[in-house]
VOROFI-509458 format. One record per residue (C-alpha): residue number from 0; y, z, x. Coordinates in pm, 1 decimal. Layout:
N
<site k="NUM" yy="Y" zz="Z" xx="X"/>
...
This chain:
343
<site k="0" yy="0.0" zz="0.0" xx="0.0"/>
<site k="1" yy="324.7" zz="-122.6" xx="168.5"/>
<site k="2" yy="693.3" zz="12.1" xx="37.0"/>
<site k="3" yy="964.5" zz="-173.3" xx="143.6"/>
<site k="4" yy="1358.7" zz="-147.4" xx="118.8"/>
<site k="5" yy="1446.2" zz="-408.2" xx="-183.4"/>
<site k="6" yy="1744.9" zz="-634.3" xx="-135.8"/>
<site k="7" yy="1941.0" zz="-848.3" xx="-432.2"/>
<site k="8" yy="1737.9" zz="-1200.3" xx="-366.5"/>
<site k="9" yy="1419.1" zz="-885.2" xx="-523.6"/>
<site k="10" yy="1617.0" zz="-866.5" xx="-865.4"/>
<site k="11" yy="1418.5" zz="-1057.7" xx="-1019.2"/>
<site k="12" yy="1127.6" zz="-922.8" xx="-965.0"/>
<site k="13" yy="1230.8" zz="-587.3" xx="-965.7"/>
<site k="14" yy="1377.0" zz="-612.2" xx="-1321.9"/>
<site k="15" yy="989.1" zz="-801.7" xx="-1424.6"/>
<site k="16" yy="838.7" zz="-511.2" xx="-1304.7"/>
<site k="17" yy="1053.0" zz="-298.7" xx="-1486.3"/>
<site k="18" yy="1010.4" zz="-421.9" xx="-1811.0"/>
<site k="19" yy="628.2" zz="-368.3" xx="-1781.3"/>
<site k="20" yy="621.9" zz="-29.8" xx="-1692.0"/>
<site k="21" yy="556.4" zz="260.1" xx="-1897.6"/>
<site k="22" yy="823.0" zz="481.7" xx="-1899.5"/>
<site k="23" yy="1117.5" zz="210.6" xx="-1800.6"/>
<site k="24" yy="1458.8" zz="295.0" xx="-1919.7"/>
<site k="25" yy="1757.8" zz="31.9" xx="-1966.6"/>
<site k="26" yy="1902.4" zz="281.8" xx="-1606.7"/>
<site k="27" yy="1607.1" zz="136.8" xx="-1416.2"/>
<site k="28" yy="1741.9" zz="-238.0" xx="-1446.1"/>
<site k="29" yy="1861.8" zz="-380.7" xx="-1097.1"/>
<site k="30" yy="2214.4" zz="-410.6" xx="-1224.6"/>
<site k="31" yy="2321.2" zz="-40.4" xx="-1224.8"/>
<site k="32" yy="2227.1" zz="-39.2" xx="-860.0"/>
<site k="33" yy="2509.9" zz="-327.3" xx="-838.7"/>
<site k="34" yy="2708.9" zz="-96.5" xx="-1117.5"/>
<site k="35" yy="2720.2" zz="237.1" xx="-880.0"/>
<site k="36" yy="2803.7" zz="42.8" xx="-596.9"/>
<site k="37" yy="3150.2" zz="-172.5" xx="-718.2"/>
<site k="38" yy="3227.5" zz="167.9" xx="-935.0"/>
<site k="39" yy="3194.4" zz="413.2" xx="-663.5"/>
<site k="40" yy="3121.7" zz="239.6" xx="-310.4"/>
<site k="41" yy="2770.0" zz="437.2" xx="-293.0"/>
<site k="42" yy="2473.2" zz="267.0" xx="-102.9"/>
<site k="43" yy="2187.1" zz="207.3" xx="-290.2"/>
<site k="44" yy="1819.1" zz="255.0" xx="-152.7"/>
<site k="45" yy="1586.0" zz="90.6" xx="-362.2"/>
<site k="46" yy="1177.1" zz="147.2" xx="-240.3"/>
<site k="47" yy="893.9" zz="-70.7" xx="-403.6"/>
<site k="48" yy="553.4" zz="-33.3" xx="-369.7"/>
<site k="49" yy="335.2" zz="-385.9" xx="-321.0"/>
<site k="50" yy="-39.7" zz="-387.2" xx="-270.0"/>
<site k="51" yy="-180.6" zz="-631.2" xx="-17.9"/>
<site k="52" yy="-222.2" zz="-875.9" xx="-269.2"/>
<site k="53" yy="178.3" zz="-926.5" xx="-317.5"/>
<site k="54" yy="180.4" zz="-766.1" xx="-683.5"/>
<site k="55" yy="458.8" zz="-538.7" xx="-733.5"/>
<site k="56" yy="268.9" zz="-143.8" xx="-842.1"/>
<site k="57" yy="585.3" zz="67.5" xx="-863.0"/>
<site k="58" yy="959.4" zz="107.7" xx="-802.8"/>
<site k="59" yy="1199.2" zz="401.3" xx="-695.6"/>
<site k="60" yy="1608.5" zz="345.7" xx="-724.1"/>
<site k="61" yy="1760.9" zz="608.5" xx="-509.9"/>
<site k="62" yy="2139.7" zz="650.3" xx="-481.0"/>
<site k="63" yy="2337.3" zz="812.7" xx="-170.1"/>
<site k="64" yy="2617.2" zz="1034.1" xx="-229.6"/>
<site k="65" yy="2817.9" zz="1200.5" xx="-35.1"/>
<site k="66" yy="3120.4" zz="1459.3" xx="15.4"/>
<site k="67" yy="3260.8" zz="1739.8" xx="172.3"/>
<site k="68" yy="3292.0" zz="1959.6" xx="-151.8"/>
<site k="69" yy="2963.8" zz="1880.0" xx="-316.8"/>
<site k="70" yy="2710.3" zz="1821.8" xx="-54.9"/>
<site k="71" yy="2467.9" zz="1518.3" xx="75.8"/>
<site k="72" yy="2217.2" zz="1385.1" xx="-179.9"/>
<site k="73" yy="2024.4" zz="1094.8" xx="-372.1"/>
<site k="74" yy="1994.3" zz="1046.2" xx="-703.2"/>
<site k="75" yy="1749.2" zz="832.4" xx="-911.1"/>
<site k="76" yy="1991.8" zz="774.3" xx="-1085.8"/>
<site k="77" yy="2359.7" zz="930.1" xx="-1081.2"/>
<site k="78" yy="2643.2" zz="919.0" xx="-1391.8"/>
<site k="79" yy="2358.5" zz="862.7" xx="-1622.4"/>
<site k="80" yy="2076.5" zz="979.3" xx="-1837.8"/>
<site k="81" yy="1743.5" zz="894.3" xx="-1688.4"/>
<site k="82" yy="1568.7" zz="731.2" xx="-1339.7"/>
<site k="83" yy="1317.8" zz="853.4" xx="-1119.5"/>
<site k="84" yy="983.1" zz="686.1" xx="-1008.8"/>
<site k="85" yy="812.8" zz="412.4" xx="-1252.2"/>
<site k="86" yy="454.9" zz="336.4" xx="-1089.4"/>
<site k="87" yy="127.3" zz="180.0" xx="-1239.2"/>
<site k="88" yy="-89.6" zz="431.1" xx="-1026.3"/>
<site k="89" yy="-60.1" zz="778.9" xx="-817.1"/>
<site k="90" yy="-128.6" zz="610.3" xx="-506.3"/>
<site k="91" yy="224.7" zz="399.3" xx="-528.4"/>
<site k="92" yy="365.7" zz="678.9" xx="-682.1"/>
<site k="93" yy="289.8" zz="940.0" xx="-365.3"/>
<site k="94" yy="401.0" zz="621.6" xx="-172.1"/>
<site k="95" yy="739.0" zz="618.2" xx="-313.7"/>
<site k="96" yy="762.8" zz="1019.8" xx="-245.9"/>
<site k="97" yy="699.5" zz="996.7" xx="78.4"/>
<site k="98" yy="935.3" zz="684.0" xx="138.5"/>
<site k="99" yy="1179.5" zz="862.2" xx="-44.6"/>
<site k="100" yy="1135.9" zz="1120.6" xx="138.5"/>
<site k="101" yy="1173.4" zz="941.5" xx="457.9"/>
<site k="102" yy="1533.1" zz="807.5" xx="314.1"/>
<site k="103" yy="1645.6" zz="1154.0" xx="279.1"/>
<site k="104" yy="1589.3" zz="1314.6" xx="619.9"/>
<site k="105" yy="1746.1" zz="941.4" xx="767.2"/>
<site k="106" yy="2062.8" zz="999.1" xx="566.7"/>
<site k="107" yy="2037.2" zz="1409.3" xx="646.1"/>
<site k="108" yy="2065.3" zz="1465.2" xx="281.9"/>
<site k="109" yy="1978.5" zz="1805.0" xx="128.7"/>
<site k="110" yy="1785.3" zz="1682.1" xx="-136.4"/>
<site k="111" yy="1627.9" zz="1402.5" xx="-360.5"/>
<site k="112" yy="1706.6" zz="1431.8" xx="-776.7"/>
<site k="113" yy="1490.0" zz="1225.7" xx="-999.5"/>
<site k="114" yy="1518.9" zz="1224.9" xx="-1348.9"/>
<site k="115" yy="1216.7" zz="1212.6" xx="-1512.8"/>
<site k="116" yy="1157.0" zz="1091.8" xx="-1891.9"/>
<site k="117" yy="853.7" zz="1263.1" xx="-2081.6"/>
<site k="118" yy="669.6" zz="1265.7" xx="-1727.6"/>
<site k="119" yy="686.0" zz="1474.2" xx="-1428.8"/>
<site k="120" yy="524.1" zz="1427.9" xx="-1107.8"/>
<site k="121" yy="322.7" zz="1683.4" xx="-1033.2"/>
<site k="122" yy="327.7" zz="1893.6" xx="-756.1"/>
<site k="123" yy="718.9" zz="1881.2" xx="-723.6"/>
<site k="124" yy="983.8" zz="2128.6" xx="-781.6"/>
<site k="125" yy="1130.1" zz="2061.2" xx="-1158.6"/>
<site k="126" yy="1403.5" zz="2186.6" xx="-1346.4"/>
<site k="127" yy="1385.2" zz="2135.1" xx="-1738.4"/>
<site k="128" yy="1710.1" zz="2259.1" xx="-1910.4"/>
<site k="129" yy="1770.3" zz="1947.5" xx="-2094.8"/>
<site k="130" yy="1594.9" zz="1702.4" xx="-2375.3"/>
<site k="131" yy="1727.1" zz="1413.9" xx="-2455.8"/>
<site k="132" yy="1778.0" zz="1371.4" xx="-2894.9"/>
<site k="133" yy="1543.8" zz="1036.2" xx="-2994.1"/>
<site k="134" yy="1607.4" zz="935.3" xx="-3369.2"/>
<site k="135" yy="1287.3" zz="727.6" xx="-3502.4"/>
<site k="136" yy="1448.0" zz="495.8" xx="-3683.9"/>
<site k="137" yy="1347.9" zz="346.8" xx="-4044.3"/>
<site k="138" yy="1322.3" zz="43.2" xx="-4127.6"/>
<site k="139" yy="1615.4" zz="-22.9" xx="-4350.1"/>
<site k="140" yy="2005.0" zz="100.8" xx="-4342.7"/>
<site k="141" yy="1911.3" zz="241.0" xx="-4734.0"/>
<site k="142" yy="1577.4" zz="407.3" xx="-4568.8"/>
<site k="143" yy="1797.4" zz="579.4" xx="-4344.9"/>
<site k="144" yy="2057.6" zz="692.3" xx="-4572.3"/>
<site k="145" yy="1770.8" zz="832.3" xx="-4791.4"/>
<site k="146" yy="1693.6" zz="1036.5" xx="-4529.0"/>
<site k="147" yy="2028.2" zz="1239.6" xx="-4416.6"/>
<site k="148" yy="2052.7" zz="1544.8" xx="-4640.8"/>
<site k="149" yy="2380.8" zz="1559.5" xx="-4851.0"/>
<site k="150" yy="2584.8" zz="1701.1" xx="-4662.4"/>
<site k="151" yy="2539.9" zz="1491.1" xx="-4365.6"/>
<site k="152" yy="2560.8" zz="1201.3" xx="-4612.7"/>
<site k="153" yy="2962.4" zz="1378.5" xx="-4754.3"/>
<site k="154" yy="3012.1" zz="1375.2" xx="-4360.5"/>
<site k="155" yy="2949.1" zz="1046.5" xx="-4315.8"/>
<site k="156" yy="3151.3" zz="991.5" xx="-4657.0"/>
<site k="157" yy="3447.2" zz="1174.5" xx="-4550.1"/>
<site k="158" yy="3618.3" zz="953.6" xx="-4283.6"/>
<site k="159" yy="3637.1" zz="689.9" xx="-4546.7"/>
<site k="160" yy="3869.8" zz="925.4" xx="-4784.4"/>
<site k="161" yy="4063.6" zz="1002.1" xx="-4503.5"/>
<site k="162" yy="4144.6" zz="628.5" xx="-4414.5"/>
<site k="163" yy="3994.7" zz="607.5" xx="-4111.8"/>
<site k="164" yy="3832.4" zz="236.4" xx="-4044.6"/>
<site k="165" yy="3572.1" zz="145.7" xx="-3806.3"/>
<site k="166" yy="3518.8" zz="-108.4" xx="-3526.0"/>
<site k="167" yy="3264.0" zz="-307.0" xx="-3307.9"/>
<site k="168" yy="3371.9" zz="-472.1" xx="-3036.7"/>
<site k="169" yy="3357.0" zz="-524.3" xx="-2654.8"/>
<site k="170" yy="3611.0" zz="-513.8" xx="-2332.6"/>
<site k="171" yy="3923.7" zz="-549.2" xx="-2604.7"/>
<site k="172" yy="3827.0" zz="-209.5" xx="-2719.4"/>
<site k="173" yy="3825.2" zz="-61.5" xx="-2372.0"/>
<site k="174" yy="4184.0" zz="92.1" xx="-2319.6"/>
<site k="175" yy="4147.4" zz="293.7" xx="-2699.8"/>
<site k="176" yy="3843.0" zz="414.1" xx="-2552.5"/>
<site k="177" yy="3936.9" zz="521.2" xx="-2238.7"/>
<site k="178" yy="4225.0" zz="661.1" xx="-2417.9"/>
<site k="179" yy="4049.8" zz="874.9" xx="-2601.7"/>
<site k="180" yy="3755.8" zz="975.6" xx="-2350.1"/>
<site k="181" yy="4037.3" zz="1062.4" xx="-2051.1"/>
<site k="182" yy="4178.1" zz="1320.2" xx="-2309.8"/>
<site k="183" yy="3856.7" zz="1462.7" xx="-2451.8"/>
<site k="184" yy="3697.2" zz="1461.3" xx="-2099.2"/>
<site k="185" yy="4035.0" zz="1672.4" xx="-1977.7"/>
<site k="186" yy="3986.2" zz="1935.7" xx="-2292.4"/>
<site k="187" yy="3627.0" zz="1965.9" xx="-2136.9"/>
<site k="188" yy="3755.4" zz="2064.2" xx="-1818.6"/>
<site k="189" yy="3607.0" zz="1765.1" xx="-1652.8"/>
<site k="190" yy="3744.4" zz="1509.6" xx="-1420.3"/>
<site k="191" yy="3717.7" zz="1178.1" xx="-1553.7"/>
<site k="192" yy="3550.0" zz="870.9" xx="-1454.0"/>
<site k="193" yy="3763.0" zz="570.9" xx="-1357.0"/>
<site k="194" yy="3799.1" zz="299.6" xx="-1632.3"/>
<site k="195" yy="3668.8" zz="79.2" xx="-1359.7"/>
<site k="196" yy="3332.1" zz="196.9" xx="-1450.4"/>
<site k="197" yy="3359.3" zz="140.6" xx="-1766.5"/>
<site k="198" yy="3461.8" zz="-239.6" xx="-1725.1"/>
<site k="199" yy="3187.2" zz="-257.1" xx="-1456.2"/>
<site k="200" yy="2919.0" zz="-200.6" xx="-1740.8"/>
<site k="201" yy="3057.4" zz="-387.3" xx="-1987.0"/>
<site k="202" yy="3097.9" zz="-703.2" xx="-1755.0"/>
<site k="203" yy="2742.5" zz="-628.5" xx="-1579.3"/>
<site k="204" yy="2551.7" zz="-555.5" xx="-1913.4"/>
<site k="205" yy="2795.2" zz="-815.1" xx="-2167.0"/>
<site k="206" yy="2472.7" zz="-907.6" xx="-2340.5"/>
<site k="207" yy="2325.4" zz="-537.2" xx="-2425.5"/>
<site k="208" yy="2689.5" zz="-345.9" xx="-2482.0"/>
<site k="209" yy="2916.1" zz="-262.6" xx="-2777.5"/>
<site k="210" yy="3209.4" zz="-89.3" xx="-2752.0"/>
<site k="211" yy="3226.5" zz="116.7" xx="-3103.0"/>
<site k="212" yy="3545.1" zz="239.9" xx="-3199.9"/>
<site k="213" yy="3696.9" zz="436.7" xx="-3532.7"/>
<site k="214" yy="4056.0" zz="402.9" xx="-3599.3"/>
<site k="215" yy="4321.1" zz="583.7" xx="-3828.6"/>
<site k="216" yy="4639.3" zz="455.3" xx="-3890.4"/>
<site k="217" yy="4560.6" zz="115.1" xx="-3652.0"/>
<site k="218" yy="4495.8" zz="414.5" xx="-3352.0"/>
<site k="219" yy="4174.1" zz="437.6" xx="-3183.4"/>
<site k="220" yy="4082.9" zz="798.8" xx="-3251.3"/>
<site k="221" yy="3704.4" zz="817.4" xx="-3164.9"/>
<site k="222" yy="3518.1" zz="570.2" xx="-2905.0"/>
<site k="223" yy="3185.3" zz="504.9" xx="-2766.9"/>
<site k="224" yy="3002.0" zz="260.6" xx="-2537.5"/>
<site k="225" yy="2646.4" zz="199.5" xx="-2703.4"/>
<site k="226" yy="2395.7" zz="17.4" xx="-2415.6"/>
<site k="227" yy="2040.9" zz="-103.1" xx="-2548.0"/>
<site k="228" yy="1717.9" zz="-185.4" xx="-2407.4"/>
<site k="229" yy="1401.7" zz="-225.5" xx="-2489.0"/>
<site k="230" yy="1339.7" zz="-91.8" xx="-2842.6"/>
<site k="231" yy="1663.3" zz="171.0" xx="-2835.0"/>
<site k="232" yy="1978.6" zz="181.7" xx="-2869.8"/>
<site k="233" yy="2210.6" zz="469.3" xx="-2691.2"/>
<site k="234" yy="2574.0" zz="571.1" xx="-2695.0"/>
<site k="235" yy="2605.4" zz="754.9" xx="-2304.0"/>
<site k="236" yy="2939.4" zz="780.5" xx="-2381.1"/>
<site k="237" yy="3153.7" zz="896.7" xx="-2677.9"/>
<site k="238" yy="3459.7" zz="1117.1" xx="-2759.5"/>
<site k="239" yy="3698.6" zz="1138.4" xx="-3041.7"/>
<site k="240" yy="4042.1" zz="1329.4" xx="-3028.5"/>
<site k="241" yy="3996.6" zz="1712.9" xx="-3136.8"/>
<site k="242" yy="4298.4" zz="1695.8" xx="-3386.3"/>
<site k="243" yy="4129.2" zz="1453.2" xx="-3602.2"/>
<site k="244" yy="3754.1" zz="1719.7" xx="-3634.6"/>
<site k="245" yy="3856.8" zz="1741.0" xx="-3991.0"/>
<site k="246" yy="3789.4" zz="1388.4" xx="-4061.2"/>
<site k="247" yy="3448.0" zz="1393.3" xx="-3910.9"/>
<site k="248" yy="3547.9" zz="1062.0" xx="-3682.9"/>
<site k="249" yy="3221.7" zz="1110.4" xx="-3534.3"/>
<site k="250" yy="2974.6" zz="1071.0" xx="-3801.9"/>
<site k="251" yy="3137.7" zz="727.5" xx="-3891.1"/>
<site k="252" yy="3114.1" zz="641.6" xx="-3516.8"/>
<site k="253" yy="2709.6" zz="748.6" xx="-3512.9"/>
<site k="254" yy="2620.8" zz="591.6" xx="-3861.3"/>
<site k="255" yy="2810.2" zz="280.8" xx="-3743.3"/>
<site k="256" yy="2598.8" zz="251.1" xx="-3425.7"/>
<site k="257" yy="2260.7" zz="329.6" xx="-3631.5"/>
<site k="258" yy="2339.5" zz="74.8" xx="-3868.8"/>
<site k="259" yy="2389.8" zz="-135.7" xx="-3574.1"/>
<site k="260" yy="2049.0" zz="-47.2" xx="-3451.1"/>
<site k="261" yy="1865.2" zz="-57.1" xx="-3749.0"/>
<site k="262" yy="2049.9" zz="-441.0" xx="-3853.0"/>
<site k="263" yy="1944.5" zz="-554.5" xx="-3486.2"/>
<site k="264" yy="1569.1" zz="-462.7" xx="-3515.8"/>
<site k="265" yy="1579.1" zz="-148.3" xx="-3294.3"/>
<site k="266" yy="1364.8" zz="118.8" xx="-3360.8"/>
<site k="267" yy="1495.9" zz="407.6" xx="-3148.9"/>
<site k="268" yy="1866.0" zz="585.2" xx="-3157.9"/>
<site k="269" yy="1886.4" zz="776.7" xx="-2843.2"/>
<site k="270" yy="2181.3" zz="1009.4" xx="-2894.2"/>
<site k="271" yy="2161.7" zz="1124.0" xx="-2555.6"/>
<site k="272" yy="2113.1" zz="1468.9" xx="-2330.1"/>
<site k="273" yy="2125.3" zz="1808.4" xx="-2464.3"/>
<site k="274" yy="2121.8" zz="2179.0" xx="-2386.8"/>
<site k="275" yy="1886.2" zz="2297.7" xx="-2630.3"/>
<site k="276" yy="2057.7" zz="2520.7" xx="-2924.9"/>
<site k="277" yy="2370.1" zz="2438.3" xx="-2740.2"/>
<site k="278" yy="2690.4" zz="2198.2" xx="-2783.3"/>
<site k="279" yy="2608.4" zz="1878.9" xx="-2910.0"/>
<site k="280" yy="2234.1" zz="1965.1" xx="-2970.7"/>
<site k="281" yy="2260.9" zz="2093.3" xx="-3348.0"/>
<site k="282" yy="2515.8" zz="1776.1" xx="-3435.8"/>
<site k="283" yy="2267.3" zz="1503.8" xx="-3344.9"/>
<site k="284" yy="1995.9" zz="1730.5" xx="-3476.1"/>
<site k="285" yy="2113.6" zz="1745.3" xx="-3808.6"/>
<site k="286" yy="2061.0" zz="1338.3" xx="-3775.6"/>
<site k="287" yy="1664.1" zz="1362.0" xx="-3774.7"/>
<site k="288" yy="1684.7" zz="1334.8" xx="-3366.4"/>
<site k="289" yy="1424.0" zz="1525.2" xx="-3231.3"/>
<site k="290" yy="1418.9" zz="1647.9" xx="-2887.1"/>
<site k="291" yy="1206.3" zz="1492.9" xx="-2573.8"/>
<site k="292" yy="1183.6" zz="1695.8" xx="-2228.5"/>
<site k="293" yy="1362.9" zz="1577.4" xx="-1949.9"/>
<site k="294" yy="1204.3" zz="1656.7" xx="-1622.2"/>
<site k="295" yy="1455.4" zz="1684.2" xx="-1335.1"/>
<site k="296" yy="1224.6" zz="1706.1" xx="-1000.2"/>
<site k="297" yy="1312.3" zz="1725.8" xx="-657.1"/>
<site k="298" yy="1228.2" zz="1677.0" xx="-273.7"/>
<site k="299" yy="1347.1" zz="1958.3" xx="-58.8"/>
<site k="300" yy="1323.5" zz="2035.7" xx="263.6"/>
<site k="301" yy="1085.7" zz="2388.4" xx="290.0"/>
<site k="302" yy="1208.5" zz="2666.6" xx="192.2"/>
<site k="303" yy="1512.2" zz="2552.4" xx="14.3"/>
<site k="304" yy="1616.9" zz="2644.3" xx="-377.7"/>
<site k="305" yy="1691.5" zz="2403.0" xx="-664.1"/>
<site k="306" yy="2042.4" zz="2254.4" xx="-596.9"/>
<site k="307" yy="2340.2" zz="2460.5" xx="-836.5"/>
<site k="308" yy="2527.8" zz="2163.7" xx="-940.0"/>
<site k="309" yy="2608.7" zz="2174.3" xx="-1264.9"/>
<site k="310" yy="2941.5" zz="2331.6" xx="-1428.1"/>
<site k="311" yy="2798.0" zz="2656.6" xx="-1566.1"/>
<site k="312" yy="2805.0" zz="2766.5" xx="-1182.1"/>
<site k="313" yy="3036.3" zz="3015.2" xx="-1149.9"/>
<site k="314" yy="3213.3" zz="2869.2" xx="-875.1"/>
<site k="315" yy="3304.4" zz="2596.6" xx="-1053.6"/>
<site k="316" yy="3458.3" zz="2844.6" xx="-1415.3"/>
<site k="317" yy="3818.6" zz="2886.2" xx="-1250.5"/>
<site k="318" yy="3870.0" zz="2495.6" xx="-1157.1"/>
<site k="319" yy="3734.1" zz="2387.5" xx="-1508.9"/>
<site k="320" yy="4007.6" zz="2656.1" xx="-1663.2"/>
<site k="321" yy="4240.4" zz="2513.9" xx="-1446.6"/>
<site k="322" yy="4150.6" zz="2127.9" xx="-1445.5"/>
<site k="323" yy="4184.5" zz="2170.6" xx="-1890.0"/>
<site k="324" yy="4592.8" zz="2291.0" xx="-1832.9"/>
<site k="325" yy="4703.6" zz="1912.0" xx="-1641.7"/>
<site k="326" yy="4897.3" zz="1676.5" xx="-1802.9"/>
<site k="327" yy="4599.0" zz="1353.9" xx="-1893.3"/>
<site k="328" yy="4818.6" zz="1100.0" xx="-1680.1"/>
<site k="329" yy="4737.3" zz="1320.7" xx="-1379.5"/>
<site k="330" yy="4364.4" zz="1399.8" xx="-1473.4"/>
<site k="331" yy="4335.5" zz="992.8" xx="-1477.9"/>
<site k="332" yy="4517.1" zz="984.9" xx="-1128.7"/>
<site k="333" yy="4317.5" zz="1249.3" xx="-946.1"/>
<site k="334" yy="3996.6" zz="1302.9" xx="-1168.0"/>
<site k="335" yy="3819.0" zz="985.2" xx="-1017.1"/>
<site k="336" yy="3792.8" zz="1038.5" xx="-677.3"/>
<site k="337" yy="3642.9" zz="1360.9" xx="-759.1"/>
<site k="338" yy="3393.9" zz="1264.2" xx="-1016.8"/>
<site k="339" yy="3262.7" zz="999.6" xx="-818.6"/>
<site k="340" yy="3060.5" zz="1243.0" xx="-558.1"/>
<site k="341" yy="2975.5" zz="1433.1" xx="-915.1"/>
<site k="342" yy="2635.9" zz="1302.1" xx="-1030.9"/>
């Protein structure tokens, strides 16, 4: 079993074998290695597995980042959802480790993050403090409707009363978006990504993205991104401004992106990670989502701990206070730079 480094003239390839591969998400496609790298300038290392016969038996996209205030690591794979190892047998897969292993130590990094849907690899250290919320969809818009309760049906009802119109669209819908996710990300305490990124994915993945947007008044007052792949649809991004919560902007963003789904032949809403029984967890609950493990594992060098990245650290409470005080012009200035070494 031979892993090699895979260059562009592989994506090809590398995308067929994704799509075969049990357990492939839409963040496994060779395009978000080209994504991370025009958004953020981060080197990609992406390991595949071929037998001696040529065929392709597993992949690994690994992403370097690196900073001063956050540390030296890979991801598989950063700013998103899912990643980690896809392989057709355990012999590629301990391949991969090893190679990725390999990577690490070469680019003195303190640690490998791979983020596992459904299934671990076992053997490895794992963290699992998130699920991701899968809605199985029906088979008709009507089905679906049947299937809220009332009051998430006079939720969805609501925005309407209140005038409030929605939108699908691409890359003309970006600044309202960005708009609206700069501020909410802010009010989160949470620098912001650049809207480079953003255009990056819609001009990378133009055939599989929407841009969903809900107005009031002719202003953009709740946003999201929704990606698909496969048999799902996902919104990894989405925000509404907090002084329109009474109008529930939300629930006409999410039924407008399942109607989407369901109208398109989808069968699966992803609504996207959770803390269980925290946050957003009971709003896409209350949806029918139901919640699938997420199994964060990682290579470490002996005798290390699981890396403490994540903003209920206490080190980070007094920037987060701080960072939700700044004018949003300034949070879109300086929030960039530092979210790009954030994973």
């Amino acid at each position: 079993m031979n892993v090699r480094t895979v260059t562009d003239n592989d994506q090809v390839a590398w995308d067929a074998f994704v799509l075969k591969a049990d357990g492939c998400t839409a963040y496994h496609q060779f395009k978000w290695k080209t994504i991370i790298e025009k958004s953020f300038g981060h080197e990609g290392h992406y390991l595949a597995t071929v037998d001696e016969d040529g065929e392709w038996q597993g992949v690994l996209p690994l992403i370097h980042m690196k900073s001063s205030l956050f540390g030296n690591f890979l991801v598989s794979v950063p700013f998103v959802n899912y990643g980690g190892l896809l392989c057709l047998n355990a012999v590629a897969g301990e391949a991969l480790l090893v190679a990725a292993e390999k990577v690490r130590r070469e680019c003195g990094a303190d640690h490998v993050e791979l983020r596992h849907l459904r299934n671990g690899f076992d053997g490895l250290p794992t963290r699992q403090h998130k699920v991701t919320m899968i809605l199985e969809l029906a088979g008709t818009v009507d089905e679906q409707w049947q299937a809220f309760n009332a009051k998430l049906r006079n939720q969805i009802r609501k925005p309407e009363k209140f005038g409030l119109v929605p939108e699908i669209g691409h890359v003309e819908l970006l600044d309202g978006f960005y708009d609206v996710f700069a501020r909410n990300m802010r009010d989160l305490g949470t620098p912001v990504y650049a809207k480079k990124f953003f255009y990056t994915v819609l001009d990378e993945l133009a055939d599989s993205s929407h841009i969903i947007a809900v107005r009031h008044e002719g202003r953009i007052i709740a946003a999201g991104i929704a990606l698909w792949f496969g048999d799902t649809i996902e919104i990894p991004w989405a925000s509404s401004i907090a002084d329109f919560k009474n109008f529930c902007p939300n629930n006409m963003l999410y039924w407008e992106a399942i109607k989407l789904a369901i109208g398109n032949g989808f069968n699966k809403f992803d609504f996207g990670r959770s803390t269980p029984h925290e946050g957003t967890y009971n709003f896409k609950k209350q949806w029918g989502a139901e919640p699938v493990q997420l199994y964060w594992q990682y290579l470490l060098p002996k005798g290390e701990t699981l890396p403490e990245l994540n903003p209920k650290n206490p080190k980070f409470e007094l920037a987060i206070k701080v960072w939700q005080k700044l004018p949003v012009g300034l949070t879109r200035l300086i929030g960039p730079p530092i979210v790009r070494n954030i994973p």
